[in-house]
KEVEX-318017 format. One record per residue (C-alpha): residue number from 1; x, y, z. Coordinates in nm, 3 decimals. Example, Ala and Ser with C-alpha at 12.3 -4.5 7.8 and 13.67 -1.06 7.14 Angstrom:
BEGIN
   k      xx      yy      zz
   1   1.230  -0.450   0.780
   2   1.367  -0.106   0.714
END
This chain:
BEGIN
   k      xx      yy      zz
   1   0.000   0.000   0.000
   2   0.261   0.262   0.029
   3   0.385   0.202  -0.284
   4   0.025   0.308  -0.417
   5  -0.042   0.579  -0.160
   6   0.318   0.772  -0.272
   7   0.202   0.730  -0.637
   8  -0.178   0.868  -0.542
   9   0.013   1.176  -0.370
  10   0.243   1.190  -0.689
  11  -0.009   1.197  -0.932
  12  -0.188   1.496  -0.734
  13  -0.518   1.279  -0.654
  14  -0.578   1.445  -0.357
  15  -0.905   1.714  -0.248
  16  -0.758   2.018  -0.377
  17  -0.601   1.838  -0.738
  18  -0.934   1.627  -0.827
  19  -1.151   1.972  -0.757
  20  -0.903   2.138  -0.976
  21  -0.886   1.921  -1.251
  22  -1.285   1.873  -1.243
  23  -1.356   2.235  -1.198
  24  -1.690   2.365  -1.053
  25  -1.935   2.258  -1.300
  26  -1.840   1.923  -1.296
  27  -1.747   1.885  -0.943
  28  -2.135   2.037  -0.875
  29  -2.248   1.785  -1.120
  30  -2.125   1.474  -0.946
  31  -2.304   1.616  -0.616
  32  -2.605   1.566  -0.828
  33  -2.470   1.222  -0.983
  34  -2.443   1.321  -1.339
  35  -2.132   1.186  -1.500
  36  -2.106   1.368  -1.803
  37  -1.896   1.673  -1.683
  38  -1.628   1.480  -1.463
  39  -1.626   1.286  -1.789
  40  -1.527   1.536  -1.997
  41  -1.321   1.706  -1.782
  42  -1.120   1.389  -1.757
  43  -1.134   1.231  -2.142
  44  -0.776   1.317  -2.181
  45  -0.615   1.046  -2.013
  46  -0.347   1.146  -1.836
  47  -0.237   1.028  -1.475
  48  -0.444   1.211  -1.291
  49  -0.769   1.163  -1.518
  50  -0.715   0.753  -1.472
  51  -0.765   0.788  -1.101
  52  -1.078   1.023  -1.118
  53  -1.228   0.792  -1.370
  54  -1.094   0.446  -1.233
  55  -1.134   0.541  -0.825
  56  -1.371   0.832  -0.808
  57  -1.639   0.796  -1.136
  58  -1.626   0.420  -1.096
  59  -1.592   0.386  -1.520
  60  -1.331   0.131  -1.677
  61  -1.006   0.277  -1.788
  62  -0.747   0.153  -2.066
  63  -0.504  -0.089  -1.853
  64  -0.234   0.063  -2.060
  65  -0.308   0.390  -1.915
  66  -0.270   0.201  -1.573
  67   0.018   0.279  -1.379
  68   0.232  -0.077  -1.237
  69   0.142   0.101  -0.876
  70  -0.256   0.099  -0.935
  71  -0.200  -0.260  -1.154
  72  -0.116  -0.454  -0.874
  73  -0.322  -0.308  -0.539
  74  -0.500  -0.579  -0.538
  75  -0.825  -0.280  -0.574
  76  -0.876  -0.366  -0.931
  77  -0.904  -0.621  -1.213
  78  -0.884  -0.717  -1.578
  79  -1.255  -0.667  -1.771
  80  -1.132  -0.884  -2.033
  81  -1.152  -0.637  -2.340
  82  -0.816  -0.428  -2.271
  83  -0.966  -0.247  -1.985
  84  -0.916  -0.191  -1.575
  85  -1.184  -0.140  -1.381
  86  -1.201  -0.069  -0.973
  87  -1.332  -0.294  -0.750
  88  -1.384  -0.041  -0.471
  89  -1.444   0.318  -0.452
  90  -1.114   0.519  -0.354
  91  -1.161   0.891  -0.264
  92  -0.923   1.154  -0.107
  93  -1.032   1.282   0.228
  94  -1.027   1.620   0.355
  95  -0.689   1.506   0.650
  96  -0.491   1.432   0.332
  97  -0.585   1.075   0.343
  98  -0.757   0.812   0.172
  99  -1.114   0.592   0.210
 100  -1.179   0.245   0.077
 101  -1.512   0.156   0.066
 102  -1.736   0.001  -0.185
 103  -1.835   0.150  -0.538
 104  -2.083   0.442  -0.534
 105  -2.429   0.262  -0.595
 106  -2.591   0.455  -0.885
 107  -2.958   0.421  -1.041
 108  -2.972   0.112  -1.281
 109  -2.702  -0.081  -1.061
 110  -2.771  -0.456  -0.912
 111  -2.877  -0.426  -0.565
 112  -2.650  -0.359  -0.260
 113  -2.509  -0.637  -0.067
 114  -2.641  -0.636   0.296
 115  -2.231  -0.613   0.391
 116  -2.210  -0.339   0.145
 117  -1.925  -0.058   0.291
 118  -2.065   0.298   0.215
 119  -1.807   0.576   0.132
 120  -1.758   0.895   0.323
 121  -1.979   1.166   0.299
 122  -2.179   1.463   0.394
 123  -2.281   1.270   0.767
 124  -1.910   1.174   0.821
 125  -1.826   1.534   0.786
 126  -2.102   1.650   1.036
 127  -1.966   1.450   1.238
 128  -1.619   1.505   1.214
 129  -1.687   1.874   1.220
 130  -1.839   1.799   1.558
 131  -1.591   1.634   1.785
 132  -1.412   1.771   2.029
 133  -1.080   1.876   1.911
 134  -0.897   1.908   2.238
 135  -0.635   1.590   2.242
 136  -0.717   1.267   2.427
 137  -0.531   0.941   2.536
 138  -0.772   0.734   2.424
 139  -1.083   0.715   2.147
 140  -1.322   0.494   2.034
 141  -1.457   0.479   1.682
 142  -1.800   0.302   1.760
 143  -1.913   0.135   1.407
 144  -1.622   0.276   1.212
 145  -1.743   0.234   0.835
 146  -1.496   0.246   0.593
 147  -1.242   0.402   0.881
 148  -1.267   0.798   0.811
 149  -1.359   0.907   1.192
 150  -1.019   0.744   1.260
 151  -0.849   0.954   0.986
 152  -0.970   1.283   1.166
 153  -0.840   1.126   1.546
 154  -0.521   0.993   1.442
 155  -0.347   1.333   1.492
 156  -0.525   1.377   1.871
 157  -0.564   1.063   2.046
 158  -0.283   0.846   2.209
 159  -0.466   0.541   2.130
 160  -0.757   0.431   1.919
 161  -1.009   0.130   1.897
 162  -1.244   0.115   1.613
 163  -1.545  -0.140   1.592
 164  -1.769  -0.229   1.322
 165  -2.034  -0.512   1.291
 166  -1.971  -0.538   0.958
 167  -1.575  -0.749   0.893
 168  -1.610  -0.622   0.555
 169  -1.638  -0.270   0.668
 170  -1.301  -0.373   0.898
 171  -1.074  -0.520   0.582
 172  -1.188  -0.204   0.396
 173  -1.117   0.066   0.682
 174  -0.787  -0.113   0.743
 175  -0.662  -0.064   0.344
 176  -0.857   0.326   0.483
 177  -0.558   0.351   0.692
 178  -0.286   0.238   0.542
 179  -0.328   0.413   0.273
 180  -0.321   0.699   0.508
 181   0.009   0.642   0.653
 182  -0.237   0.623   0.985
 183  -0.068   0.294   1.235
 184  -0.170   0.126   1.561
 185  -0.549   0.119   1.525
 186  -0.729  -0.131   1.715
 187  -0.960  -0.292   1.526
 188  -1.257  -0.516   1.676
 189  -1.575  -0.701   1.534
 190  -1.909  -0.690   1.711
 191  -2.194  -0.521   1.812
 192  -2.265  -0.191   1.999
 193  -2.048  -0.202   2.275
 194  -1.960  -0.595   2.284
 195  -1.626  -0.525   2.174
 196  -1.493  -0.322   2.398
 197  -1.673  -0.476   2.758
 198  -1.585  -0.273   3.015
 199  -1.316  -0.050   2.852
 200  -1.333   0.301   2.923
 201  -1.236   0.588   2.690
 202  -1.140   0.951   2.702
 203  -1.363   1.013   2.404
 204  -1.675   0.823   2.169
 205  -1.791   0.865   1.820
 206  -2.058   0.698   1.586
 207  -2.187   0.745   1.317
 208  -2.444   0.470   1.395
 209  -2.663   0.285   1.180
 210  -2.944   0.526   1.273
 211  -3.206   0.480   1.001
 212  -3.550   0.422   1.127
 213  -3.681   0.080   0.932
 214  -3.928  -0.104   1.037
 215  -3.884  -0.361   1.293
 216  -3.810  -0.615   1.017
 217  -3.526  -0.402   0.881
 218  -3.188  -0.463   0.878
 219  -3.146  -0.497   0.510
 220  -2.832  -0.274   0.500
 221  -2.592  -0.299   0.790
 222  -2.437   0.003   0.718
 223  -2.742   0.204   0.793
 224  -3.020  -0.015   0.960
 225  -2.952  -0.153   1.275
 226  -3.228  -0.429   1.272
 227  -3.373  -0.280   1.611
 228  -3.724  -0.097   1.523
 229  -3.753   0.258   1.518
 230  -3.517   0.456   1.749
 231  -3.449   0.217   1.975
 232  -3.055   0.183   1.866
 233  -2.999   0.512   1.892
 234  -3.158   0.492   2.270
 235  -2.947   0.174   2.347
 236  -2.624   0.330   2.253
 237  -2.668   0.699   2.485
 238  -2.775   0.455   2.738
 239  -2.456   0.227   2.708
 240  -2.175   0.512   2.663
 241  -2.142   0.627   3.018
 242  -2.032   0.310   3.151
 243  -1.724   0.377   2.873
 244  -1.587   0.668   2.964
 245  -1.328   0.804   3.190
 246  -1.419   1.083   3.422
 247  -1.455   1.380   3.216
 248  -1.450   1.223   2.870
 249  -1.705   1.315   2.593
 250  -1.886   1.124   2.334
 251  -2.060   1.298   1.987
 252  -2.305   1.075   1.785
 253  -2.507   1.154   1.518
 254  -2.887   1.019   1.562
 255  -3.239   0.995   1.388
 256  -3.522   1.015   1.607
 257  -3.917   0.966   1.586
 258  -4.151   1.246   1.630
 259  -4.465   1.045   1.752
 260  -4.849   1.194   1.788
 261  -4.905   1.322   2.135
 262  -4.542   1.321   2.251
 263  -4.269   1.601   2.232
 264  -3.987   1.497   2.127
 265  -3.737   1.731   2.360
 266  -3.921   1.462   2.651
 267  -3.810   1.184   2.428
 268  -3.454   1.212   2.320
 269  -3.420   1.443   2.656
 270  -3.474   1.115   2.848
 271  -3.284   0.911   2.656
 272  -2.991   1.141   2.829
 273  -3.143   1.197   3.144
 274  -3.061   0.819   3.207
 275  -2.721   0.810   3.185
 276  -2.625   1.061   3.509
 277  -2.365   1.301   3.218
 278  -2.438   1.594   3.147
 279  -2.609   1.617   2.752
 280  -2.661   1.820   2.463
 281  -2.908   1.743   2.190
 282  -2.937   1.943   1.891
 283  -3.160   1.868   1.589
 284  -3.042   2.021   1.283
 285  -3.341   1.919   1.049
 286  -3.736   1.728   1.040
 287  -3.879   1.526   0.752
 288  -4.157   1.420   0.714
 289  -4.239   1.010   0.661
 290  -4.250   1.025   0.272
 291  -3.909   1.243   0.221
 292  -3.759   1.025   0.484
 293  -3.832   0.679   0.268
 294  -3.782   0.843  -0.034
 295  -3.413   0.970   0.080
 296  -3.340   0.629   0.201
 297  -3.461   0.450  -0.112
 298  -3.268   0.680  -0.310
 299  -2.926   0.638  -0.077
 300  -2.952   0.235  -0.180
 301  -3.045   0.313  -0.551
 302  -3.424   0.179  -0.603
 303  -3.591   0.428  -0.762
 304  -3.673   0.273  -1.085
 305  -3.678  -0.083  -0.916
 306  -3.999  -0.332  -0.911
 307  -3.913  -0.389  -0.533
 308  -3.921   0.036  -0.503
 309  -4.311   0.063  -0.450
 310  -4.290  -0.239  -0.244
 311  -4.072  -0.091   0.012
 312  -4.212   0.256   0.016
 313  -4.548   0.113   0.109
 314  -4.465  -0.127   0.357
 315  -4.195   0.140   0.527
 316  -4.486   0.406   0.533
 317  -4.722   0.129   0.698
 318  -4.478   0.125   0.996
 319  -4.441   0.504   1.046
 320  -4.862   0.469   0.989
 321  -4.905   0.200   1.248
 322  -4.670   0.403   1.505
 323  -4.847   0.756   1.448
 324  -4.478   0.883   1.354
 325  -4.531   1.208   1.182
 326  -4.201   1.305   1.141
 327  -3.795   1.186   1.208
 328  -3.582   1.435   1.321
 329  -3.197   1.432   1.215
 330  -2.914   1.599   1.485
 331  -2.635   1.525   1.697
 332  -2.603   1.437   2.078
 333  -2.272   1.518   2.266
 334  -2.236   1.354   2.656
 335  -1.988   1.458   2.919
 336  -1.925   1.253   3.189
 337  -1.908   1.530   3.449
 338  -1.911   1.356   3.744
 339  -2.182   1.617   3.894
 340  -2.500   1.484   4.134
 341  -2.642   1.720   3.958
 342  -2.661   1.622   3.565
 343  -2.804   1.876   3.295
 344  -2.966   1.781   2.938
 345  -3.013   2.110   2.721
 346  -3.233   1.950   2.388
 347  -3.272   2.201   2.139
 348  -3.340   2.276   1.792
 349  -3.089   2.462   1.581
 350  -3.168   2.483   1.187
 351  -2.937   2.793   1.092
 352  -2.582   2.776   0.999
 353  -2.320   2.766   1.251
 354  -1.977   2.837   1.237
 355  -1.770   2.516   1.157
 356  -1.667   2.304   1.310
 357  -1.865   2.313   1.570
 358  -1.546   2.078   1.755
 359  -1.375   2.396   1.808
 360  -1.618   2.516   2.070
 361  -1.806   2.228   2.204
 362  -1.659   2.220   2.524
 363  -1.703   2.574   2.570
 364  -2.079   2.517   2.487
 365  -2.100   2.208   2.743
 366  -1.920   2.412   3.011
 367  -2.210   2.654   2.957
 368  -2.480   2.420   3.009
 369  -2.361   2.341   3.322
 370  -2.251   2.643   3.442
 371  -2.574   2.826   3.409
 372  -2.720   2.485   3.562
 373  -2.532   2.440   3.858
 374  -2.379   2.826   3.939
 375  -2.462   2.897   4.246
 376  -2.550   3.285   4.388
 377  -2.601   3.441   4.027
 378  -2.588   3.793   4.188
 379  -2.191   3.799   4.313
 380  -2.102   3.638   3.966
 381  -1.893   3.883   3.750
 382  -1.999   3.837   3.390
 383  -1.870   3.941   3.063
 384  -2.059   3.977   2.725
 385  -1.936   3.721   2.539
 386  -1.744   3.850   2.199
 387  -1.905   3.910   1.875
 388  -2.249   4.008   2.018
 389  -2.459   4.249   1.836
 390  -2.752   4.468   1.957
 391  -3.052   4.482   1.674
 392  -3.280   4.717   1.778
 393  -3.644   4.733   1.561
 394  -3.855   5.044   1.538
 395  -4.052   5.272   1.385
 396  -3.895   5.587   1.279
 397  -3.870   5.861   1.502
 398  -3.993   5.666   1.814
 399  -3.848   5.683   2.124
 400  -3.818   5.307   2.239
 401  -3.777   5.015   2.018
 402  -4.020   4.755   1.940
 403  -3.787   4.460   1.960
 404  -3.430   4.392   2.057
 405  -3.211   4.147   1.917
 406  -2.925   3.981   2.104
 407  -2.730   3.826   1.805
 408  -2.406   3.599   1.818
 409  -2.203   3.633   1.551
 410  -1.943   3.342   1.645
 411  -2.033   2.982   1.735
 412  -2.337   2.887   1.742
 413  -2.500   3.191   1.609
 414  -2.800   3.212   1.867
 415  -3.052   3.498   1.813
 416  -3.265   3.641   2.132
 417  -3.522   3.889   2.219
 418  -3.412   4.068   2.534
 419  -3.604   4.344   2.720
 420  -3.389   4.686   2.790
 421  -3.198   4.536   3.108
 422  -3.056   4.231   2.908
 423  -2.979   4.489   2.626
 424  -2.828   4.718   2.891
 425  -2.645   4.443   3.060
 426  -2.460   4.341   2.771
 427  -2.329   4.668   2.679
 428  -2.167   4.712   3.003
 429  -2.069   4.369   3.155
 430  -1.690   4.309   3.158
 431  -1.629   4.121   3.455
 432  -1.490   4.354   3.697
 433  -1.895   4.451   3.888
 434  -2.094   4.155   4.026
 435  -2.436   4.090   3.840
 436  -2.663   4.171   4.158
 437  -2.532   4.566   4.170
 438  -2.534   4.580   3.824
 439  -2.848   4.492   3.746
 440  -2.989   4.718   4.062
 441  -2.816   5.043   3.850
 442  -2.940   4.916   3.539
 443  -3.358   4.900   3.651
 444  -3.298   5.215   3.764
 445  -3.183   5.360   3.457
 446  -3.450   5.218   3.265
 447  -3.714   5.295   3.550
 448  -3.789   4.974   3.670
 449  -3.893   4.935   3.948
 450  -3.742   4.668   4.133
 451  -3.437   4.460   4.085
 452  -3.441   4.178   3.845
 453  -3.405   3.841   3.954
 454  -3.067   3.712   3.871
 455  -3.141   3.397   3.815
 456  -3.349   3.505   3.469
 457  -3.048   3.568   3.312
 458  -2.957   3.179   3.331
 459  -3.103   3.098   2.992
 460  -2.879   3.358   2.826
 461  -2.584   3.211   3.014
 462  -2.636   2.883   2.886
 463  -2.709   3.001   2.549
 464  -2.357   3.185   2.510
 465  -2.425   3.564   2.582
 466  -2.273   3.568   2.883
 467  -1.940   3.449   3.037
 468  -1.916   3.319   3.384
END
């Protein structure tokens, strides 16, 4: 494999070289899965061109145009008729490093196997972009795929165990590594936690197979986890505190069921509440039942199938029989705090926010807790956290405003209404006056008439606007 990974870097088949070569168009056109433009882009053959066609578009190449390197990797083979053709996909990560994983199913190919090893994409870079970045001395890669969580903890973690109940999805996320110059990876078969026991880690990621199927499910390992409806996605927050060290963190990403006559903050909110860490749910997006099958169906290539109509009915059915009315799609982070006193903030979040999130997560979890658990809000000495802006709404010429904004422009991005002591309190907190006397000056400036209550400004400590 090194042999192969120096002539990959050689040849420039990397992020930044297959975007250049493609160029725009074509590199928006394979986002749609339209061939045509990478095609072109690529018809003239070269070095470069081989791998985009051979590893990336998945079409046979000339085996003369195949260098000895590529020939013998044991990731392709003769089609008989002159030509190579790859028997995996092989696509340049974001690290600088390289994923193994099976060819992109397209409309018009034969079904998936059930052991079928899906590429990296758009969910494995929400979740990277979510971790924690602060080093560890030990991580766990909980259903590693084709290996790319792994790629983005190799430079932060002392040691690393990655899982997967697929051995497929093992062989491939092994070739994953060493094609990434990535060593000492622990690599285990099995279930959930079964392959770890008792082991505790410093930090836990999944990207589980969260798709909600029905109860018969399963089809598709890398996706469908057998179990019916959410209850995988339950299982595993309920099993990760037992597997971490004091302190450590875990980041999933999760589906979950909006069901008639239940909220769902209650339900994934007590998933968490279980496990005694401190939690943050955030859910990034809703569909409804049809768009949900219709995405999946789509991921596994059966539109245009006989079984297609088959399998949208039946999966409908389920959500039918279980009055689900919508799945929501997010990410849950746990700290193992240690505190008596846990806290679970579940929220919903569908703006952009500045990436990656992993740069501030632990700033946001320290948050949650500290507006949670502070104690004697009105000898705290606050400061306005930076990049705040004041939007003030009115009509011309009139004296007060009709609404004020509090508006992050870092992070998370949070807007808030405020009333005039929030505003007021913003402008002028900078750590050196405790809240209590502050806020006592600021009612009377704005002619109220008693003191607020310190504790209402919690919620805008937890939130990010202010700094304990």
């Amino acid at each position: 494999m090194e042999r192969l990974r120096h002539h990959l870097l050689e040849t420039d088949y990397t992020i930044d070289g297959v975007r250049e070569r493609l160029g725009s168009m074509a590199a928006s056109a394979l986002a749609r899965e339209e061939l045509v433009p990478a095609l072109r882009a690529t018809a003239d053959g070269d070095p470069l061109a081989v791998l985009i066609r051979l590893w990336w578009l998945g079409v046979p190449v000339p085996a003369a145009a195949v260098a000895p390197e590529v020939a013998r990797s044991g990731l392709v083979e003769e089609t008989g008729d002159g030509e190579i053709r790859a028997t995996v996909h092989l696509q340049p990560w974001e690290t600088g490093g390289y994923l193994v994983s099976d060819r992109k199913v397209r409309p018009g190919d034969p079904p998936l196997r059930p052991d079928h090893v899906v590429g990296a994409g758009g969910a494995s870079a929400n979740l990277a972009q979510l971790v924690t970045r602060r080093p560890v001395g030990s991580a766990l890669d909980l259903g590693t795929g084709c290996g790319v969580q792994v790629l983005h903890l190799a430079g932060r973690a002392g040691r690393i165990v990655a899982t997967d109940l697929n051995p497929r999805a093992l062989e491939l996320a092994r070739l994953s590594w060493a094609l990434s110059g990535v060593e000492g990876v622990e690599a285990r078969a099995g279930s959930m936690y079964d392959p770890v026991g008792d082991e505790r880690f410093d930090l836990i990621v999944s990207n589980p197979p969260f798709v909600i199927a029905p109860g018969d499910g399963g089809e598709l390992t890398y996706r469908e986890s057998g179990q019916a409806g959410d209850s995988f996605c339950r299982e595993l927050v309920r099993g990760t505190p037992a597997r971490l060290n004091p302190g450590g963190q875990a980041h999933f990403l999760a589906n979950w069921l909006h069901v008639e006559g239940e909220d769902w903050h209650d339900r994934v909110g007590g998933w968490l509440r279980e496990t005694g860490c401190d939690g943050w749910v955030v859910q990034r997006d809703v569909q409804d039942p049809a768009e949900y099958v219709e995405l999946w169906l789509r991921d596994a290539a059966q539109q245009g199938t006989a079984r297609y109509t088959e399998l949208y009915d039946r999966w409908l059915g389920w959500f039918d029989d279980n009055k689900v009315e919508g799945i929501g799609f997010g990410w849950i982070s746990l700290r193992a705090s240690g505190s008596l006193d846990p806290v679970v903030r579940v929220e919903h979040l569908d703006h952009q926010v500045a990436l990656p999130v992993g740069d501030y997560v632990d700033d946001v979890l320290d948050a949650i807790a500290a507006a949670h658990r502070a104690q004697g809000l009105d000898a705290a000495r606050l400061r306005t956290a930076d990049g705040l802006l004041d939007e003030r709404i009115g009509l011309p010429g009139a004296e007060d405003p009709i609404r004020i904004v509090l508006r992050q422009t870092q992070g998370l991005r949070r807007s808030r209404e405020v009333g005039t002591v929030e505003a007021a309190l913003a402008g002028v907190c900078d750590g050196e006056l405790a809240l209590g006397p502050l806020l006592n000056v600021i009612a009377e400036l704005v002619g109220q008439g008693e003191m607020p209550d310190a504790d209402a400004i919690r919620p805008l400590i937890a939130e990010g606007y202010f700094l304990l």
